[in-house]
Kinemage of the C-alpha trace (Angstrom):
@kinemage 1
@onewidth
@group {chain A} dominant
@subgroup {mainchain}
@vectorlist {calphas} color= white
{ca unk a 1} P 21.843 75.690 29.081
{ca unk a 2} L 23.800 73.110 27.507
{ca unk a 3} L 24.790 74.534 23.634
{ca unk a 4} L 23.863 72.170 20.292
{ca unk a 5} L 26.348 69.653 18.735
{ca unk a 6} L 28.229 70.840 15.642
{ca unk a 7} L 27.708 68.770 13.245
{ca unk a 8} L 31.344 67.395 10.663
{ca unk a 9} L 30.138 70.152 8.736
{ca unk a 10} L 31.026 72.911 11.126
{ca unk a 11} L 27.058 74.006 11.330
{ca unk a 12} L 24.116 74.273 14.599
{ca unk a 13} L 21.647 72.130 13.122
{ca unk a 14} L 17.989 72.142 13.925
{ca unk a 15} L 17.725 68.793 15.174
{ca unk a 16} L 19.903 66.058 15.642
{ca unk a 17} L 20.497 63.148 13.320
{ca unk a 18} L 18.688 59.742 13.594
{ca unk a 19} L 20.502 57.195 15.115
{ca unk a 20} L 18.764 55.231 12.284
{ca unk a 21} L 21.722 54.093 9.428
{ca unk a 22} L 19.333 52.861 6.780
{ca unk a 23} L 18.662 54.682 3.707
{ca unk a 24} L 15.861 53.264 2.647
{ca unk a 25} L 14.371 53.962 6.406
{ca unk a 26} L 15.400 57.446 6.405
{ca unk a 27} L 14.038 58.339 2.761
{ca unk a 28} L 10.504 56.994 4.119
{ca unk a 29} L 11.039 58.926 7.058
{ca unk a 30} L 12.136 61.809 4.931
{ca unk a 31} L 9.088 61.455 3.043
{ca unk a 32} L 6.399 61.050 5.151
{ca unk a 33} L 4.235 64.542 4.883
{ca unk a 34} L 2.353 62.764 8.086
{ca unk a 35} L 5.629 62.613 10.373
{ca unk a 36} L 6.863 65.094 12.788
{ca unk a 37} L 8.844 68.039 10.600
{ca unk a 38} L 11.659 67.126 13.794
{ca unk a 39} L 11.715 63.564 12.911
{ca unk a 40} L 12.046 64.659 9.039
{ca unk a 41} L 14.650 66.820 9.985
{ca unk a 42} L 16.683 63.909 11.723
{ca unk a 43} L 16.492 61.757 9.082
{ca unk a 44} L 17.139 64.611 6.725
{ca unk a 45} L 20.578 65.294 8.460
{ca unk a 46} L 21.415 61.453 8.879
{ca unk a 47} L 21.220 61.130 4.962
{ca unk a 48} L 23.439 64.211 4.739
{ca unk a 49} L 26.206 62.708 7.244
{ca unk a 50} L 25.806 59.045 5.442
{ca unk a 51} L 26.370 61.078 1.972
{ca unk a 52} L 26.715 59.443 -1.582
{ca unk a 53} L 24.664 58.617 -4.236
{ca unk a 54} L 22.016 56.866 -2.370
{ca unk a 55} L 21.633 59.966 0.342
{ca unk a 56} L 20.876 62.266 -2.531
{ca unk a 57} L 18.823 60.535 -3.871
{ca unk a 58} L 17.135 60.002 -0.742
{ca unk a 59} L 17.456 63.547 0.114
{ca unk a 60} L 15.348 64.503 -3.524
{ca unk a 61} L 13.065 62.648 -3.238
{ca unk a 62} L 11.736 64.677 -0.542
{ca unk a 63} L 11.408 67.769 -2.885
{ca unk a 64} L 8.225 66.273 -3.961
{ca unk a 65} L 7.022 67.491 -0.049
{ca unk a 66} L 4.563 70.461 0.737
{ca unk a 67} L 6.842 71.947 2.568
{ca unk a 68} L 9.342 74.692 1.320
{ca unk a 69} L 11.074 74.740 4.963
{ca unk a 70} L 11.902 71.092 4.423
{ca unk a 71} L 12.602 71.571 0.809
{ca unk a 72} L 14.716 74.607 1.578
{ca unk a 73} L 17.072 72.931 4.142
{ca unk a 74} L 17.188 69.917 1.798
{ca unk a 75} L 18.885 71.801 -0.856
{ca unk a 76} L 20.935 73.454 2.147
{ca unk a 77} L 22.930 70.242 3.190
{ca unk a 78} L 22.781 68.838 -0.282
{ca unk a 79} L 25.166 71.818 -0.826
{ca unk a 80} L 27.069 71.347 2.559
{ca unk a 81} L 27.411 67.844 0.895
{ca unk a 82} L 29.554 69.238 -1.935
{ca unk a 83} L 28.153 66.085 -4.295
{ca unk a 84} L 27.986 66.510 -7.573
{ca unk a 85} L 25.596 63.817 -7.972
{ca unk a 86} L 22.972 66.613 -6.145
{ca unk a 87} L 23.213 69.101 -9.084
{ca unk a 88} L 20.409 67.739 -11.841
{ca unk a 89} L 17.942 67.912 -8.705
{ca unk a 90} L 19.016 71.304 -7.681
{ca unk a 91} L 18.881 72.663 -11.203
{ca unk a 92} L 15.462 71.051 -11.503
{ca unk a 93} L 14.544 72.945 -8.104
{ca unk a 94} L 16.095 76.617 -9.557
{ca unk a 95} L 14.494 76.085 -12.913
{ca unk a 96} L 10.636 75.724 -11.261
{ca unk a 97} L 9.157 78.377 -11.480
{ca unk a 98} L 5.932 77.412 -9.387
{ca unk a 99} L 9.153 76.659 -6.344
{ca unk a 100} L 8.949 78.605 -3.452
{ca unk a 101} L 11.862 81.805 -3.912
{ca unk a 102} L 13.234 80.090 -0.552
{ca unk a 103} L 13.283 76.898 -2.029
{ca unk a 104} L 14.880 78.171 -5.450
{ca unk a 105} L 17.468 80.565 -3.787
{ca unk a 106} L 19.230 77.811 -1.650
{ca unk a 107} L 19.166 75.594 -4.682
{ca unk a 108} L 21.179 78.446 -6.254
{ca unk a 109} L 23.645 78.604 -3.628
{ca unk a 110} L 23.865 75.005 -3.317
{ca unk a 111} L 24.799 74.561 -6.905
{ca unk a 112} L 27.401 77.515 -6.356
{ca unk a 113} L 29.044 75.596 -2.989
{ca unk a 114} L 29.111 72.054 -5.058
{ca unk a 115} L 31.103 74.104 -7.815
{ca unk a 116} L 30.472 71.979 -10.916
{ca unk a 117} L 30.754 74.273 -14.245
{ca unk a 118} L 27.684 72.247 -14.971
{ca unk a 119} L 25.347 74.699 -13.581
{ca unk a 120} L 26.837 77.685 -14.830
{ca unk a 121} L 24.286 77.953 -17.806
{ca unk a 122} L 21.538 77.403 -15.416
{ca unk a 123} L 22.740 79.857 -12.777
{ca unk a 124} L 23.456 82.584 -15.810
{ca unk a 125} L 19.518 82.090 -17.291
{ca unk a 126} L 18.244 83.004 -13.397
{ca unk a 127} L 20.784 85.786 -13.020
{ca unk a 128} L 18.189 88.341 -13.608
{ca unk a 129} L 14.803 86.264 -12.756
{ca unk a 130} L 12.096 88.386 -11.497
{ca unk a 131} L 12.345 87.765 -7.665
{ca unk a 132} L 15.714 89.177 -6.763
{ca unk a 133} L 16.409 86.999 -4.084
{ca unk a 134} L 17.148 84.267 -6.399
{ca unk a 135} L 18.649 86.253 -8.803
{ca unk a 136} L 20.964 87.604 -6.361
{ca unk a 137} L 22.034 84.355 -5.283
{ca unk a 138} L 22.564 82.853 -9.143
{ca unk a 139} L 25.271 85.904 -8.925
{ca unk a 140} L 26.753 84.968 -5.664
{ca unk a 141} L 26.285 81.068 -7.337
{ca unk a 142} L 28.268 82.244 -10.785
{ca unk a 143} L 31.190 84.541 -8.485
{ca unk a 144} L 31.895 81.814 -6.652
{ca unk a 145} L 32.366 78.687 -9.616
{ca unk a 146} L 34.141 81.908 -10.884
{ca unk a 147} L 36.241 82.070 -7.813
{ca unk a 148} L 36.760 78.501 -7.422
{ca unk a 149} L 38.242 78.349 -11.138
{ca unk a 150} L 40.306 81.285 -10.985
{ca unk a 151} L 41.042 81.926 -7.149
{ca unk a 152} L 40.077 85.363 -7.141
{ca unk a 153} L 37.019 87.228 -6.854
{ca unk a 154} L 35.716 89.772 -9.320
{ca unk a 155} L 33.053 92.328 -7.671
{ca unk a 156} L 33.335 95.191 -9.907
């Protein structure tokens, strides 16, 4: 059985990227709740490998989907993607209440592997939100913007 690429961001991911380069192509892709979730997922990890401004903006878009899977993976790579530019629409994803706990907890730890002190007020309001898989992640979120300023962790 031949093993899955690794993608440049050292992860197994569900489905391969697009061959397709456009942004514009991919976001409708992206955003089509009639298309094949494995087509959506291509085109989802092609705007994560093509990355900048455009990609996330691409990539949020798509958080107006049905889905929570696709929503949840979304906020995934926008976190492997370490861009800042990903944060407002993460923070808007953690702050929705109505969001799938999925959806909201990998928007948590998204915001926590970016590491822009931006979120930190965010994170700290969820910290003790009623479903504690989200609240558990805000604190792995704040320990690690903690960690990332200071170098050291603080697990007391």
């Amino acid at each position: 059985m031949e093993r899955p690429e690794r993608s440049e961001f050292d992860s197994v991911d569900p489905a391969p990227p697009s061959d397709e380069k456009n942004i514009e192509s991919l976001r409708t892709s992206l955003c089509d709740e009639d298309e094949r979730m494995f087509l959506r997922m291509r085109a989802l990890f092609s705007l994560r490998n093509i990355g900048g401004q455009k990609s996330v903006d691409a990539l949020a878009a798509a958080f107006e989907s049905d889905s929570a899977l696709l929503k949840h993976e979304i906020a995934y790579v926008m976190g492997q993607m370490q861009d800042s530019a990903a944060v407002p629409h993460l923070i808007d994803r953690l702050s929705d209440l109505k969001e799938d706990v999925m959806v909201r907890h990998e928007a948590a730890e998204a915001l926590g592997a970016i590491g822009d002190h931006i979120a930190m007020s965010t994170l700290r309001e969820f910290v003790n939100d009623e479903s504690i898989v989200v609240a558990e992640s805000c604190e792995v979120a704040i320990d690690l913007l903690d960690y990332v300023s200071s170098k050291k962790l603080n697990y007391s």
